[in-house]
mmCIF file of the N, C-alpha and C atoms, coordinates in Angstrom:
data_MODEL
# 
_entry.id   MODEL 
# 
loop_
_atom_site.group_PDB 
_atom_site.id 
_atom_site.type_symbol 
_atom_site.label_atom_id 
_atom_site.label_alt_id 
_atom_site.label_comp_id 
_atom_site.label_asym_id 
_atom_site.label_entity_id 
_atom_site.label_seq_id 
_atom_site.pdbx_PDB_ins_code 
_atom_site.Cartn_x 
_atom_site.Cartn_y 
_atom_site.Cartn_z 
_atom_site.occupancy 
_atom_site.B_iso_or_equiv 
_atom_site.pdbx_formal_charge 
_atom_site.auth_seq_id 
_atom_site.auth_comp_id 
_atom_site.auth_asym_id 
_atom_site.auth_atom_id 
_atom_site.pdbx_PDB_model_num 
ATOM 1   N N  . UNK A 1 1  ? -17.194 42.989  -36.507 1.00 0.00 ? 1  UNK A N  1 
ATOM 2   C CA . UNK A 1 1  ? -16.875 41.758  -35.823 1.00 0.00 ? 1  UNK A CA 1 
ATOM 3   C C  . UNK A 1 1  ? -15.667 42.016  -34.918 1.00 0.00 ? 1  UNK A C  1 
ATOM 4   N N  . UNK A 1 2  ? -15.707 41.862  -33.795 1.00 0.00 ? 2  UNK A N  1 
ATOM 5   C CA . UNK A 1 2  ? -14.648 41.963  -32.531 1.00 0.00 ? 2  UNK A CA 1 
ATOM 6   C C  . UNK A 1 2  ? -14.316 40.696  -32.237 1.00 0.00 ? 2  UNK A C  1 
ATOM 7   N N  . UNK A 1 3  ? -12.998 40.184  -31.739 1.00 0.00 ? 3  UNK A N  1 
ATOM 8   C CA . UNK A 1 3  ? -12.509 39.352  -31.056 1.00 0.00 ? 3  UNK A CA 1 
ATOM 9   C C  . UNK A 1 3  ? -11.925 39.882  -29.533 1.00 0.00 ? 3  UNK A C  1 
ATOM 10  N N  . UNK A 1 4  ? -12.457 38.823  -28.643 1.00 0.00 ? 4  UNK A N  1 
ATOM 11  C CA . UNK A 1 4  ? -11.552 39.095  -27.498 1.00 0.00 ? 4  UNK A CA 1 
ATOM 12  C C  . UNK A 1 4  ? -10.736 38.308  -26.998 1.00 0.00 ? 4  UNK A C  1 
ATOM 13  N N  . UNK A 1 5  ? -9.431  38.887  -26.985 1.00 0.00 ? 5  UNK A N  1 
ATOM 14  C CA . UNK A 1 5  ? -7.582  38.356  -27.706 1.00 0.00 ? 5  UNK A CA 1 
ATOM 15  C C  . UNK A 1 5  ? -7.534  37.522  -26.010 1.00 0.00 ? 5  UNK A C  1 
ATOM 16  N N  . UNK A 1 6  ? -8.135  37.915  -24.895 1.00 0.00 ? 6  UNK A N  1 
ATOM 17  C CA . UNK A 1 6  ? -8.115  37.858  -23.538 1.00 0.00 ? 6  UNK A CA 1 
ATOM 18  C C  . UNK A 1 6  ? -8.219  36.538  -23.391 1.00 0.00 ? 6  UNK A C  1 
ATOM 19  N N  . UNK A 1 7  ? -9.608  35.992  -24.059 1.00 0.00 ? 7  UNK A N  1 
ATOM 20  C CA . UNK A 1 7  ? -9.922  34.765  -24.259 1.00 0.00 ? 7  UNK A CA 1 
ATOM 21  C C  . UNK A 1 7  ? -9.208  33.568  -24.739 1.00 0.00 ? 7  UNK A C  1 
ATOM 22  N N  . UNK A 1 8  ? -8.662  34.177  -25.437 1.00 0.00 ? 8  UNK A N  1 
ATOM 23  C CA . UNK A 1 8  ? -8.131  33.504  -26.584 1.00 0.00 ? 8  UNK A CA 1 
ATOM 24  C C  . UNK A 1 8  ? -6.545  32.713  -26.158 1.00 0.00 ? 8  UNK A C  1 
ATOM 25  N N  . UNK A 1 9  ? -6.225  33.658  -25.087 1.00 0.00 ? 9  UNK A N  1 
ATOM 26  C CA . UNK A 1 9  ? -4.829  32.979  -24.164 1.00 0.00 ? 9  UNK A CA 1 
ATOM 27  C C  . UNK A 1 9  ? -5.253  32.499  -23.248 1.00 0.00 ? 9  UNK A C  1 
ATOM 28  N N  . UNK A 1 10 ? -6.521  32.780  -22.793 1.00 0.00 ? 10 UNK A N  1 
ATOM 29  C CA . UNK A 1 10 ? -6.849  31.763  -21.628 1.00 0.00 ? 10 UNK A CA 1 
ATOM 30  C C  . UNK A 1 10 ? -7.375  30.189  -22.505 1.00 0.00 ? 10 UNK A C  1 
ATOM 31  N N  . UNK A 1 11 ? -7.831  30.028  -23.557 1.00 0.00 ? 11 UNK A N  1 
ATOM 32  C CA . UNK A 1 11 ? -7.899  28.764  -24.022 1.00 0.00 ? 11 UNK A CA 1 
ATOM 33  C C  . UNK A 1 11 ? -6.262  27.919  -24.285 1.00 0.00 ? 11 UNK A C  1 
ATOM 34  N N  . UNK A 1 12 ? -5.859  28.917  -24.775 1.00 0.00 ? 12 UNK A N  1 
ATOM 35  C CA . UNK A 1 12 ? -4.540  28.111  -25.018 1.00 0.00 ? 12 UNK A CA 1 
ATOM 36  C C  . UNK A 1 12 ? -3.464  27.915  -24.143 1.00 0.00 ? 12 UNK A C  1 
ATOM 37  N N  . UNK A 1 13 ? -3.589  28.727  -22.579 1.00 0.00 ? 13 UNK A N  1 
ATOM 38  C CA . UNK A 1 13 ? -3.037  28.131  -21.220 1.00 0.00 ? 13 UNK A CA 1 
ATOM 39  C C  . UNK A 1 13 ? -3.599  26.936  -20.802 1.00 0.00 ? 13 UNK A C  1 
ATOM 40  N N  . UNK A 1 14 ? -5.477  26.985  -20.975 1.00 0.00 ? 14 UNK A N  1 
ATOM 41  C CA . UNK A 1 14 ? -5.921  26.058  -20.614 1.00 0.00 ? 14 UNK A CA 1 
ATOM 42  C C  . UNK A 1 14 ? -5.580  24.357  -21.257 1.00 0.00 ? 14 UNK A C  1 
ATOM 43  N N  . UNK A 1 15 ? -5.500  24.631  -22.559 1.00 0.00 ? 15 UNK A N  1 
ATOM 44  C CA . UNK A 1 15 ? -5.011  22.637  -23.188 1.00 0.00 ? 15 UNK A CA 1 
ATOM 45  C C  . UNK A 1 15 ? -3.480  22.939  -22.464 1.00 0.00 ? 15 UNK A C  1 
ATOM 46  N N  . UNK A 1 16 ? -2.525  23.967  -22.808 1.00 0.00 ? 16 UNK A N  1 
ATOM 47  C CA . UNK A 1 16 ? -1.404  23.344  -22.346 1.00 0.00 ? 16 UNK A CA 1 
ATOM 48  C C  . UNK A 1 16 ? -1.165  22.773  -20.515 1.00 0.00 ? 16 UNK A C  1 
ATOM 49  N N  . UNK A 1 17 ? -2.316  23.584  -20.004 1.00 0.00 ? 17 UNK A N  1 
ATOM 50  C CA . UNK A 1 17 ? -2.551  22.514  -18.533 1.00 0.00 ? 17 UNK A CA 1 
ATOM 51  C C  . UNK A 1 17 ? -3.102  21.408  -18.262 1.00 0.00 ? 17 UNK A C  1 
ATOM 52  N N  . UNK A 1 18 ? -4.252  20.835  -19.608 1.00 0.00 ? 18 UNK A N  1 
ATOM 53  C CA . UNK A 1 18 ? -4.725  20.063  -20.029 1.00 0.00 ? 18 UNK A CA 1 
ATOM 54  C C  . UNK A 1 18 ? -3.623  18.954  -20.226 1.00 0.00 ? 18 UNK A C  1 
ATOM 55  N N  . UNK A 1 19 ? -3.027  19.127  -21.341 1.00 0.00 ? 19 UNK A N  1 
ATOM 56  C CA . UNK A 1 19 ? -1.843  18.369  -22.098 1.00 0.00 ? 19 UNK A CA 1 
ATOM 57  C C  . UNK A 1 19 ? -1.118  17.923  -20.669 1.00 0.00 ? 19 UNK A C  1 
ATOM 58  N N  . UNK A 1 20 ? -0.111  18.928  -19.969 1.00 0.00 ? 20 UNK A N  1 
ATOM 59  C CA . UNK A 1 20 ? 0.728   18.733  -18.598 1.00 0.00 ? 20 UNK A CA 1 
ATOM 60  C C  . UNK A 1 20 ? -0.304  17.261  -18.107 1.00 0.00 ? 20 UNK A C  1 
ATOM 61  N N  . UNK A 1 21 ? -1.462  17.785  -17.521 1.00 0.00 ? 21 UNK A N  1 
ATOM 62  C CA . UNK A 1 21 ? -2.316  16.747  -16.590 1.00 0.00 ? 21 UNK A CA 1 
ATOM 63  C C  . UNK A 1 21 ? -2.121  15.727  -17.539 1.00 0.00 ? 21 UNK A C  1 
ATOM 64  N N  . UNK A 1 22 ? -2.892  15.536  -18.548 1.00 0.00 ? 22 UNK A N  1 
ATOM 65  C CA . UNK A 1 22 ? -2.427  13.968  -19.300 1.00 0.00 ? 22 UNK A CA 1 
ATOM 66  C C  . UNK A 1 22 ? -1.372  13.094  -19.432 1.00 0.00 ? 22 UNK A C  1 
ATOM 67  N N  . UNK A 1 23 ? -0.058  14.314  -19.735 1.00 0.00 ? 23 UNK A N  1 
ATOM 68  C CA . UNK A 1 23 ? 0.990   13.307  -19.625 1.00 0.00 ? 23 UNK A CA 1 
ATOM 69  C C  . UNK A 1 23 ? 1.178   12.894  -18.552 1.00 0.00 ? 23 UNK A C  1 
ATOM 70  N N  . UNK A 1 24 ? 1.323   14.133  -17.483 1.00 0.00 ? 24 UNK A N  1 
ATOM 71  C CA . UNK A 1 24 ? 1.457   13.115  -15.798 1.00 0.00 ? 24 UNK A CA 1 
ATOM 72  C C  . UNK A 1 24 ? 0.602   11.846  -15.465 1.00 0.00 ? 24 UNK A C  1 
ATOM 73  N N  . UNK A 1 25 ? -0.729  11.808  -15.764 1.00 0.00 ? 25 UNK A N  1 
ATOM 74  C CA . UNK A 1 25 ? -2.100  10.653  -15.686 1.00 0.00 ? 25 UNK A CA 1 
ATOM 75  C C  . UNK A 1 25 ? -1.359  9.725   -16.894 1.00 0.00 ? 25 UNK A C  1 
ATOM 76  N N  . UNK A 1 26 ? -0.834  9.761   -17.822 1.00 0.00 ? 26 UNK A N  1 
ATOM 77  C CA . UNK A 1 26 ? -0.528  8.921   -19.132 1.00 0.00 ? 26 UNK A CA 1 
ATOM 78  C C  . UNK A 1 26 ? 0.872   7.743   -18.114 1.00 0.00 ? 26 UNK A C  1 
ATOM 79  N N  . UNK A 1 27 ? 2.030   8.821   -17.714 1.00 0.00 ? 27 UNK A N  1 
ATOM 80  C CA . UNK A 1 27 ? 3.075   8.596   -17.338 1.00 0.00 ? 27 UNK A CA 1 
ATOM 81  C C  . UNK A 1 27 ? 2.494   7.286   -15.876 1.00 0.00 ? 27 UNK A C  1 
ATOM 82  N N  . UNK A 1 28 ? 2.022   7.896   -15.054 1.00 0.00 ? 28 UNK A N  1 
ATOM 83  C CA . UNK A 1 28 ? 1.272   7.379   -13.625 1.00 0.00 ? 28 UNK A CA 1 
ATOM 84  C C  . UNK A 1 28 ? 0.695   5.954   -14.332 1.00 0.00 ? 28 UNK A C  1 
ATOM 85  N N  . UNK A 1 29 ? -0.098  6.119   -15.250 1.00 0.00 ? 29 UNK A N  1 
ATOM 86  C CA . UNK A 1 29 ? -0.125  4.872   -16.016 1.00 0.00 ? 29 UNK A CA 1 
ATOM 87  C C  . UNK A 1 29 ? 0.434   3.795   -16.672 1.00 0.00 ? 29 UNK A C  1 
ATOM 88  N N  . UNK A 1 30 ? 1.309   4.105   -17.047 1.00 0.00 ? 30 UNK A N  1 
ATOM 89  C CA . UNK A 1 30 ? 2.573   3.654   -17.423 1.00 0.00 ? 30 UNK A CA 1 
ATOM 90  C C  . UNK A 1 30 ? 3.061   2.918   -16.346 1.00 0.00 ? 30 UNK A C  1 
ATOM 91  N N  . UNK A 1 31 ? 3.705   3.876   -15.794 1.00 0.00 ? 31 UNK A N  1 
ATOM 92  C CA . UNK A 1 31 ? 4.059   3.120   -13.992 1.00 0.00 ? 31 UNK A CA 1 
ATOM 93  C C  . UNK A 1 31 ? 3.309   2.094   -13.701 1.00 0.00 ? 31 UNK A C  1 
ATOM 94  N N  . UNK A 1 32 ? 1.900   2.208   -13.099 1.00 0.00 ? 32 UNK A N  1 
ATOM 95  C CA . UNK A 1 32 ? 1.530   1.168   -13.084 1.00 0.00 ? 32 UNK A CA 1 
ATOM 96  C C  . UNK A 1 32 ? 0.928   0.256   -13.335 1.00 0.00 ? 32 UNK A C  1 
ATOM 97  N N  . UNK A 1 33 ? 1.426   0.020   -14.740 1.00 0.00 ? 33 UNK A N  1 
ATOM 98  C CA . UNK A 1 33 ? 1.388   -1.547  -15.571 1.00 0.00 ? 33 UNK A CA 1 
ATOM 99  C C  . UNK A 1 33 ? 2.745   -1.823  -15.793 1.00 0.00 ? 33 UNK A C  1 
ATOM 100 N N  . UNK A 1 34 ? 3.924   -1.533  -15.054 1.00 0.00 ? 34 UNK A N  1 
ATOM 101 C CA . UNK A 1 34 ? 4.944   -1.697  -15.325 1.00 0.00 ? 34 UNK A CA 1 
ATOM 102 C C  . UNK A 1 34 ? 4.988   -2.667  -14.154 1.00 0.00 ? 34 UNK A C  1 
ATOM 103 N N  . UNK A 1 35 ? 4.330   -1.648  -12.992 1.00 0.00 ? 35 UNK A N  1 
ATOM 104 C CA . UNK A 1 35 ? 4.446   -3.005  -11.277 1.00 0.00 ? 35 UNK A CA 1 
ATOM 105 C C  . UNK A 1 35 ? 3.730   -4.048  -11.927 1.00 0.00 ? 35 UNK A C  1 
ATOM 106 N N  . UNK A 1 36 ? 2.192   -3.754  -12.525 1.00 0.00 ? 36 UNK A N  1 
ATOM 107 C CA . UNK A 1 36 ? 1.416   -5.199  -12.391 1.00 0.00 ? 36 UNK A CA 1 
ATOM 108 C C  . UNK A 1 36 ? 2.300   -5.796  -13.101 1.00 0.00 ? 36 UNK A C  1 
ATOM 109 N N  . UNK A 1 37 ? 3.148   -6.045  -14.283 1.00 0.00 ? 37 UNK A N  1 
ATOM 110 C CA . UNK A 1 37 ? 3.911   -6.029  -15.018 1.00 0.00 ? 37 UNK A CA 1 
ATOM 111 C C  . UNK A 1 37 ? 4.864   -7.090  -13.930 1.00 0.00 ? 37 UNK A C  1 
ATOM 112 N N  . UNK A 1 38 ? 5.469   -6.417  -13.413 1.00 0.00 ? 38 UNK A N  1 
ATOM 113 C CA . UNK A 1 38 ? 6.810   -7.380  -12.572 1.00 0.00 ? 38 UNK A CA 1 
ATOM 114 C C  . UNK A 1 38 ? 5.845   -7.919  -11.307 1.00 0.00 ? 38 UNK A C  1 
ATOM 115 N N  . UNK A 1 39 ? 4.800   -7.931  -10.915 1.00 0.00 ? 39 UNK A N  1 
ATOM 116 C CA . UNK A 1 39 ? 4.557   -8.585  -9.788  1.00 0.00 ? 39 UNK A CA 1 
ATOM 117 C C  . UNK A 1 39 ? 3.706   -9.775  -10.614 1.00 0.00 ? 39 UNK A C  1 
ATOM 118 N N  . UNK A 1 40 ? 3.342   -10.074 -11.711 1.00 0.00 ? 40 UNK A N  1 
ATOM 119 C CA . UNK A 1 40 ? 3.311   -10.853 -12.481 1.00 0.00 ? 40 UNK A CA 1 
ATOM 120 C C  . UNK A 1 40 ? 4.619   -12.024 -12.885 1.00 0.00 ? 40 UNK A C  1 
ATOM 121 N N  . UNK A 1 41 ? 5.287   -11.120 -13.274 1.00 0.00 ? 41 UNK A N  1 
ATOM 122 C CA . UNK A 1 41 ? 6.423   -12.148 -13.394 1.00 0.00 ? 41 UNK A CA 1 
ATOM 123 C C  . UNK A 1 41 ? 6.874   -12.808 -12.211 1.00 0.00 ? 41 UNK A C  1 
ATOM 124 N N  . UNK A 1 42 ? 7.044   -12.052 -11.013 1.00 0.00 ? 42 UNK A N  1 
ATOM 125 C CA . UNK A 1 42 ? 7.397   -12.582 -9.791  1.00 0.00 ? 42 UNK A CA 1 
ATOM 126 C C  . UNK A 1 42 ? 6.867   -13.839 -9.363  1.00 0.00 ? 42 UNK A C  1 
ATOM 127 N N  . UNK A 1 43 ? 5.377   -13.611 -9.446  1.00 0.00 ? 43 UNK A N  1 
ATOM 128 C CA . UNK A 1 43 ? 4.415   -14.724 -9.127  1.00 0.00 ? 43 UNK A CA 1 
ATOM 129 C C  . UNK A 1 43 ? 4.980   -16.159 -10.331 1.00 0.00 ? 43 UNK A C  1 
ATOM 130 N N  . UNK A 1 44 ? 4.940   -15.580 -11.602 1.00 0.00 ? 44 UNK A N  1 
ATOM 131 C CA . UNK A 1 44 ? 5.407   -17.181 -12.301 1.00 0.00 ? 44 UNK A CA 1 
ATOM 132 C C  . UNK A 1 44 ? 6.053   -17.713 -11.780 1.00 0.00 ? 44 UNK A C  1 
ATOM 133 N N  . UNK A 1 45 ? 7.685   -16.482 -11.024 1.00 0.00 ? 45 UNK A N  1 
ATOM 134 C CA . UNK A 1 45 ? 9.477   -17.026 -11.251 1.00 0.00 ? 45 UNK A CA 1 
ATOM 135 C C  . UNK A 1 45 ? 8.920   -17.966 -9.655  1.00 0.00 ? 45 UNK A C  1 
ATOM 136 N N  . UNK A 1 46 ? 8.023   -17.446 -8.949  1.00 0.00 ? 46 UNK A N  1 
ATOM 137 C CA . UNK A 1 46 ? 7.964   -18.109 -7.274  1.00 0.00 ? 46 UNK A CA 1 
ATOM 138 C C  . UNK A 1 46 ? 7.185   -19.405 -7.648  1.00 0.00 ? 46 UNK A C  1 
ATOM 139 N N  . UNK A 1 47 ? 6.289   -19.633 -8.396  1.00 0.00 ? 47 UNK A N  1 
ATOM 140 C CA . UNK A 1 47 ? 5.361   -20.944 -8.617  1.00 0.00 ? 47 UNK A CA 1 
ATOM 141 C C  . UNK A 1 47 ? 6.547   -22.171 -9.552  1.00 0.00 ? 47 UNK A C  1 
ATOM 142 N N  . UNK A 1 48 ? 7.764   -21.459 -10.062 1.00 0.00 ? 48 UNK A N  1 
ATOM 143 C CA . UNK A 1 48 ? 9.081   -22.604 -10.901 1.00 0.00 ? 48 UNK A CA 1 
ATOM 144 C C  . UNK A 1 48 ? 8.552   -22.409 -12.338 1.00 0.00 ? 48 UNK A C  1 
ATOM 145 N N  . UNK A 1 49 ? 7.962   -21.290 -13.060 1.00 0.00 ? 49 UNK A N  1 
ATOM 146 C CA . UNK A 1 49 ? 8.006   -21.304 -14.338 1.00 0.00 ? 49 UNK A CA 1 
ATOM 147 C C  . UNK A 1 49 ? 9.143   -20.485 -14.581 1.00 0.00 ? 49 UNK A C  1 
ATOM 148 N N  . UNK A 1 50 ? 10.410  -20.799 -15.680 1.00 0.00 ? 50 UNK A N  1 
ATOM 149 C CA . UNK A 1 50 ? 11.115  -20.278 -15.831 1.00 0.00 ? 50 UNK A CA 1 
ATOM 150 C C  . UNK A 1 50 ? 10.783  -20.123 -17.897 1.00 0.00 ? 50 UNK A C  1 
ATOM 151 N N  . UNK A 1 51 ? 11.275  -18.569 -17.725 1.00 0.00 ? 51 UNK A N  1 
ATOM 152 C CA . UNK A 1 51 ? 11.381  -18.046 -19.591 1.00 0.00 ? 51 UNK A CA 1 
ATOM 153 C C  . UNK A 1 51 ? 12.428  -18.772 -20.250 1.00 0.00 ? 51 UNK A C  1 
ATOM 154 N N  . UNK A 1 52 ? 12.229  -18.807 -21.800 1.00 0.00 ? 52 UNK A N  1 
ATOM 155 C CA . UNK A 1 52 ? 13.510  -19.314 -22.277 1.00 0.00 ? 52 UNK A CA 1 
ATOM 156 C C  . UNK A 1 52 ? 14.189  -18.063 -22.722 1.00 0.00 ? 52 UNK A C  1 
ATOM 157 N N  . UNK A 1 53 ? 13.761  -16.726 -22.455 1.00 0.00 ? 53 UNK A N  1 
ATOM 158 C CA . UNK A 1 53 ? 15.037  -15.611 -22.375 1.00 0.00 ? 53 UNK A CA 1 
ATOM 159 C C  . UNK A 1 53 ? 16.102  -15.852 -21.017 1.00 0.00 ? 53 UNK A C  1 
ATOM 160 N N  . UNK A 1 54 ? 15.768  -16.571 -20.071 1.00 0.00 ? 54 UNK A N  1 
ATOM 161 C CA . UNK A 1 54 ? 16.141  -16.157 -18.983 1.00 0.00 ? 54 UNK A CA 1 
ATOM 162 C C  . UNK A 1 54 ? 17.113  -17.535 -18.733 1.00 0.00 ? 54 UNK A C  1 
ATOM 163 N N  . UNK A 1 55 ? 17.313  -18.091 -19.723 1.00 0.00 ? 55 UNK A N  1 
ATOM 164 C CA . UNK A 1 55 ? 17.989  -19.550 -19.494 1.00 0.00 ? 55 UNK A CA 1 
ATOM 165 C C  . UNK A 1 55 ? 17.379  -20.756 -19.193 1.00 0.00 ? 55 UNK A C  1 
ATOM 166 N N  . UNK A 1 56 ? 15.985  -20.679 -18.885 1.00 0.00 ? 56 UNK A N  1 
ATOM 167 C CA . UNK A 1 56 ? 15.194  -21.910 -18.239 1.00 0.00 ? 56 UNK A CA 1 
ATOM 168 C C  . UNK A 1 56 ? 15.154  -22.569 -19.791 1.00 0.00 ? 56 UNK A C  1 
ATOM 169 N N  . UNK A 1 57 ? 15.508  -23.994 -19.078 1.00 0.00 ? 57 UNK A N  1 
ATOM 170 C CA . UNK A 1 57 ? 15.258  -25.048 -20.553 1.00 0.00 ? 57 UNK A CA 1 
ATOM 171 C C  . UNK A 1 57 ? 13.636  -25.312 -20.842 1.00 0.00 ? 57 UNK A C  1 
ATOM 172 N N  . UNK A 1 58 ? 13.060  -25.402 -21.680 1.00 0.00 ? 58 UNK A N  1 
ATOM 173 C CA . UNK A 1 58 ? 11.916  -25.825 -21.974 1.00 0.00 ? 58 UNK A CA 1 
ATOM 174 C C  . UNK A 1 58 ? 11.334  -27.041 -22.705 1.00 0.00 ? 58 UNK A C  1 
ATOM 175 N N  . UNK A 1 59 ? 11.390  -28.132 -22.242 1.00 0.00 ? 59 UNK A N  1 
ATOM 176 C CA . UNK A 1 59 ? 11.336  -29.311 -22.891 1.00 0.00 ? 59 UNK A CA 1 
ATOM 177 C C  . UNK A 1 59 ? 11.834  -30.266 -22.015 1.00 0.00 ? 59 UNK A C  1 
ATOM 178 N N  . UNK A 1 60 ? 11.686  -31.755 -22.715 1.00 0.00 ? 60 UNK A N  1 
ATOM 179 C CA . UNK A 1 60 ? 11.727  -33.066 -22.103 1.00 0.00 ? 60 UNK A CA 1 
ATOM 180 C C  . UNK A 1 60 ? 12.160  -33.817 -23.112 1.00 0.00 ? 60 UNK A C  1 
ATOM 181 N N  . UNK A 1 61 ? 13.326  -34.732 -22.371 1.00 0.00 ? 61 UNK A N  1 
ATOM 182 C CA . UNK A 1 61 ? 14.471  -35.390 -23.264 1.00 0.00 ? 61 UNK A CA 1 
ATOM 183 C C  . UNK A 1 61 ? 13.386  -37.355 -22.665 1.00 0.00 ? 61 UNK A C  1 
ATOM 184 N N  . UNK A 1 62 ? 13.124  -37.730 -24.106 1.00 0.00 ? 62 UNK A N  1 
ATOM 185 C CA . UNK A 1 62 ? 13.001  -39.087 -23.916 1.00 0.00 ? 62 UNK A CA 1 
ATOM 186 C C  . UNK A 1 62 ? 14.030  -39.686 -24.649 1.00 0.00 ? 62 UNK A C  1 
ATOM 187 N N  . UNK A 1 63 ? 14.140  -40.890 -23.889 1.00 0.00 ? 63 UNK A N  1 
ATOM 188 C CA . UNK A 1 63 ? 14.870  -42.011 -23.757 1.00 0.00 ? 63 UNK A CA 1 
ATOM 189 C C  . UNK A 1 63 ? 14.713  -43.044 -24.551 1.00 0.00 ? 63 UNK A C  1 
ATOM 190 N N  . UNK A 1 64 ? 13.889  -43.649 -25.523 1.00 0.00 ? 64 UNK A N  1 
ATOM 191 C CA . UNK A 1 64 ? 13.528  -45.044 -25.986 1.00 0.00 ? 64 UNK A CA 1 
ATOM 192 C C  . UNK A 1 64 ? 14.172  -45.893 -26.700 1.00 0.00 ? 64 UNK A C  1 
ATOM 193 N N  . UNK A 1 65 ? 14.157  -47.321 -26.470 1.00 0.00 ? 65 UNK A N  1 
ATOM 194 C CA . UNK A 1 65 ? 14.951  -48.060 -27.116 1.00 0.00 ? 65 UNK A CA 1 
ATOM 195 C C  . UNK A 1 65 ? 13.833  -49.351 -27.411 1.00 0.00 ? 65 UNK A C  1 
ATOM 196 N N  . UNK A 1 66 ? 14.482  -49.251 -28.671 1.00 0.00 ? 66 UNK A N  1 
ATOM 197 C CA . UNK A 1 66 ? 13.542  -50.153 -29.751 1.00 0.00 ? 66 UNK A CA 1 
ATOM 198 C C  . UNK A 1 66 ? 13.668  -51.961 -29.477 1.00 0.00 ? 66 UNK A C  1 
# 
């Protein structure tokens, strides 16, 4: 039974160029759901929805007298 050792570093250059490409495609991904992410929020903060992290009050004060 022979092995050829030749092979055997070309598989394991090959995932670690594999691996590289994914994280860059993983990372690129990341990125952008981070824009859709803030051009989302943008659109709420421009239409007057404000967060209650962000200081916006949320609620309505009634008045009634009996």
């Amino acid at each position: 039974m022979s092995f050829d050792l030749q092979n055997v570093r070309d598989i394991g250059a090959t995932n670690v160029a594999m691996t590289r490409q994914h994280a860059i495609f993983m990372e690129a991904a990341r990125s952008d759901r981070k824009v859709t992410k803030a051009r989302n929020i943008a659109d709420l903060l421009e239409r007057g929805h404000r967060s209650s992290k962000s200081g916006g009050l949320q609620g309505v004060v009634i008045d009634l007298k009996a």
